[in-house]
Structure formats: C-alpha cells, structure tokens
C-alpha positions in Angstrom: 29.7 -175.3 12.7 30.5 -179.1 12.2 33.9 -180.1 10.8 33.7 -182.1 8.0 35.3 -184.8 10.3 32.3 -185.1 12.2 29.8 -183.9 10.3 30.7 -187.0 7.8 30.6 -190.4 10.4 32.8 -193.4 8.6 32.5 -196.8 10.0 36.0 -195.8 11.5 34.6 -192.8 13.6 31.9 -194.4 14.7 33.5 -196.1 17.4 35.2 -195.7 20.7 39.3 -195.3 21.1 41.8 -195.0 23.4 42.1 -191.3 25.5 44.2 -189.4 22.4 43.9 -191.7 19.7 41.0 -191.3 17.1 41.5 -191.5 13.1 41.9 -188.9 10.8 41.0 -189.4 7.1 41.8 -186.6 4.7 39.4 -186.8 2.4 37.0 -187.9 5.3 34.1 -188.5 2.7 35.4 -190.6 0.2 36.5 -194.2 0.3 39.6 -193.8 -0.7 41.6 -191.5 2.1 44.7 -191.3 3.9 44.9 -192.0 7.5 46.8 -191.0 10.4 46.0 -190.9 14.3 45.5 -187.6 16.6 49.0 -189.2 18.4 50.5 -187.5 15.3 50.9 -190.8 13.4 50.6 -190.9 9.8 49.7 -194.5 9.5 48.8 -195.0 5.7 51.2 -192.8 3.3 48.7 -193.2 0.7 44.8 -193.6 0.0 43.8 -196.9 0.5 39.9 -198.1 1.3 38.4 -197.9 4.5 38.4 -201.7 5.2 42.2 -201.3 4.8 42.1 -198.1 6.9 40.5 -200.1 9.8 42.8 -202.8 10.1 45.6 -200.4 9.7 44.1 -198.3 12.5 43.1 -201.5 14.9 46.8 -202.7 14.6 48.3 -199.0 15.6 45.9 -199.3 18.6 46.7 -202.8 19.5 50.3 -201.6 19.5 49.7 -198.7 21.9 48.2 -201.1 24.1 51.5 -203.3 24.0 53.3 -200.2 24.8 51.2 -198.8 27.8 51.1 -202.1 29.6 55.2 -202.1 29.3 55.5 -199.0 30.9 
C-alpha cells in the first residue's frame, strides 16, 4: 500500500534531489503544509503554500551543496 506521501505527487515531489534529501509535507495533500527534509530538518515551523515550500526547500539544498563541496 501507497503512503499518502507518494500516493499524493506535489510539484515538490515530483522532482529529483540530492542522495538523502527529499521533502516532507505533513498534510502532503493540501496547500497549506509544513515542510521539513528526510536529513531531519524541519525547514518551515509553520504551514505556508507550496510555492513558499519550494523556495524554502531549493535554498536548504543549495546550502547542502555549499557544505559538501567544503568538505
């Protein structure tokens, strides 16, 4: 059985991430969600719409980028 994670696509799952990074949005249905990262990062504390979502996601990737290459 389908979790409702991927049983409902959002235009922020319907993408490609980095290895251990891929959104989580709690309610994944609606537009109004909170968001946090399979890293264990909670990166908006409260719902906010998925436009929002995405650029909040894009910048927490962008910044493990930043990190990886310093390492």
């Amino acid at each position: 059985m389908a979790s409702t994670l991927t049983a409902t696509p959002t235009a922020l799952h319907e993408r490609d991430y980095l290895p251990g990074h891929s959104p989580i949005l709690e309610p994944p249905e609606g537009p109004d969600s909170t968001l946090a990262c399979t890293c264990g990062g909670l990166l908006v504390l409260k719902p906010d719409t998925q436009p929002a979502q995405k650029d909040v996601f894009d910048l927490h990737l962008k910044e493990v980028q930043r990190e990886s290459r310093c390492d």
